[in-house]
C-alpha positions as CSV (number, residue, x, y, z in Angstrom):
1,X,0.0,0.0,0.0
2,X,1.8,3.1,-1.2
3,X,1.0,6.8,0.6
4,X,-1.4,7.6,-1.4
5,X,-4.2,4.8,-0.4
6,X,-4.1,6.1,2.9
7,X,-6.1,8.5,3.8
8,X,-6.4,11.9,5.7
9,X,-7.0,10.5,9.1
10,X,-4.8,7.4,8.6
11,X,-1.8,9.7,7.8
12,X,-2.7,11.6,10.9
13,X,-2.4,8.7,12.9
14,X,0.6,7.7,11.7
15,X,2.1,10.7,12.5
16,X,0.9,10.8,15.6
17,X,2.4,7.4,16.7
18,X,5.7,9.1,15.5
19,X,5.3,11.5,17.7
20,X,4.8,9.0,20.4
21,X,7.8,7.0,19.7
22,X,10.3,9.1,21.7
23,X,8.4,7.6,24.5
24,X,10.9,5.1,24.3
25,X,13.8,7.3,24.3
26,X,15.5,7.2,27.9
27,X,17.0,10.7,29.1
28,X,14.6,13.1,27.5
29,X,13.9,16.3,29.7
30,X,9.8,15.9,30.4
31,X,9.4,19.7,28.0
32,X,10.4,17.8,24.9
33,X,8.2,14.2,26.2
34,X,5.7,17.0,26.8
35,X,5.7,18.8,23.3
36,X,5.7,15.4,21.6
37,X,2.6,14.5,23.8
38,X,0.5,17.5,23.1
39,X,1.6,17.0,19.5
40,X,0.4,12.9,19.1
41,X,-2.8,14.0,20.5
42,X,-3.7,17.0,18.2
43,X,-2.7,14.7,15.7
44,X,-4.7,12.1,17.0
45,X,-7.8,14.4,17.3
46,X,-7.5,16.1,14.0
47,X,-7.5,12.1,12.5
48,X,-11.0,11.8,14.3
49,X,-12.1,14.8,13.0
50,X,-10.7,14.0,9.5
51,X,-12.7,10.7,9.6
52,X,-15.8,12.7,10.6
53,X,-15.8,14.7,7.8
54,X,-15.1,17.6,10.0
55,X,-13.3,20.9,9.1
56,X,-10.6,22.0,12.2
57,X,-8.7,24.8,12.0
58,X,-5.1,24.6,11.9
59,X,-4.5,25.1,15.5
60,X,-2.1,23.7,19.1
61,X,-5.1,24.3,21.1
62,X,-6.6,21.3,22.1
63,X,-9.4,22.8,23.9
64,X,-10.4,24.3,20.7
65,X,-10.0,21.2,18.7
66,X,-12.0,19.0,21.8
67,X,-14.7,21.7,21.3
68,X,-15.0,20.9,17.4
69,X,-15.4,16.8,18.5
70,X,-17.7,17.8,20.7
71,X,-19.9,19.8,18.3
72,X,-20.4,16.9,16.4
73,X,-21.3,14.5,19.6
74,X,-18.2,13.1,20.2
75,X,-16.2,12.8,23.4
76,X,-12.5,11.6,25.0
77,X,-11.8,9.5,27.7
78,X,-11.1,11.6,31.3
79,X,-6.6,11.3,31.6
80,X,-4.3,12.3,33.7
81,X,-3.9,15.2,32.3
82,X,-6.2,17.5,31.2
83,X,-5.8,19.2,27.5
84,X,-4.5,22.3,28.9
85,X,-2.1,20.5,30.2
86,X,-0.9,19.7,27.3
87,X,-1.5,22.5,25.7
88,X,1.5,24.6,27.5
89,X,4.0,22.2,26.1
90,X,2.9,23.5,22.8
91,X,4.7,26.8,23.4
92,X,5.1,27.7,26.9
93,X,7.2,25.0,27.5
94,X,9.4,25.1,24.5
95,X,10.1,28.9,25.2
96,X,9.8,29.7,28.6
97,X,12.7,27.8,31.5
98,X,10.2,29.3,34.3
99,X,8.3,26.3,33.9
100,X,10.6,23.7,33.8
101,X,10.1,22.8,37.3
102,X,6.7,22.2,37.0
103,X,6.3,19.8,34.4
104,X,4.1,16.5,34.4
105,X,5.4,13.1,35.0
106,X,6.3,11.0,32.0
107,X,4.2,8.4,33.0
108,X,1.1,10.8,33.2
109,X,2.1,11.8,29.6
110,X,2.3,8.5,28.4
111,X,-0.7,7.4,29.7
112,X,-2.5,10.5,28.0
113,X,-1.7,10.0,24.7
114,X,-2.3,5.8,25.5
115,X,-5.8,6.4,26.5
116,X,-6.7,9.0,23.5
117,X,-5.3,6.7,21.0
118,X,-6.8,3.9,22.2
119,X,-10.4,5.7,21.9
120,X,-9.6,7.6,18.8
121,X,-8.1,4.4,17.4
122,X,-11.8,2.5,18.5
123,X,-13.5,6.0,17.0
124,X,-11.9,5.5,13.8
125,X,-12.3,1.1,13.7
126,X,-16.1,1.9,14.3
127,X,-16.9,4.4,11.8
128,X,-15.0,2.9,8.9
129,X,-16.0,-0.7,9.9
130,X,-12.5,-1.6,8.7
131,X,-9.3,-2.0,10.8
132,X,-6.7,0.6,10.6
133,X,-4.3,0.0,8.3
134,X,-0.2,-1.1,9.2
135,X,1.7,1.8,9.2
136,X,3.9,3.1,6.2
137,X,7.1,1.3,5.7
């Protein structure tokens, strides 16, 4: 299957589970685990609202994006962290050494983006009727 049988929402989850892999990576400062968290799951919700047929505007904010799901009757699972949360790492963090102290556990971010993709993931499987497809190789 070449990139261009995939489509919007596929790609987005894709990406988003690339975002994800640094997870693995040992000795990453929680910011950057952070901005890749709040990235998978923007990713992850603009694949849901891809699959829904749903315009989003090309935004960080989560809130925003949650409020777009939610306009059309959809909802995520409660996490650890809440979407605003996240939503620091998208700048704040990056820029701002103020806040370095302050920043969530990895494990918290982890299981964030785990329990999003795993409903997203169930989202997407339930709408098409299909199971996702393997990831590009």
């Amino acid at each position: 299957m070449n990139s261009s049988s995939y489509t919007q929402a596929q790609i987005l989850l894709i990406k988003a589970a690339e975002d994800a892999a640094i997870f693995d990576s040992n000795d990453i400062p929680e910011s950057i685990l952070g901005f890749h968290a709040q990235q998978a799951v923007e990713k992850l919700i603009k694949a849901l609202l891809s699959q829904l047929a749903i315009s989003f505007e090309l935004t960080h904010n989560l809130e925003r994006l949650q409020i777009a799901l939610a306009s059309s009757g959809e909802s995520l699972p409660v996490t650890p962290l809440a979407l605003d949360e996240l939503n620091d790492f998208a700048v704040v963090y990056r820029y701002d050494l103020l806040f370095q102290l302050a920043t969530p556990d990895k494990s918290d971010l982890i299981e964030t983006v785990r329990l999003i993709r795993e409903h997203i993931h169930a989202r997407i499987v339930t709408l098409t009727g299909a199971p996702l497809p393997p990831p590009l190789q």
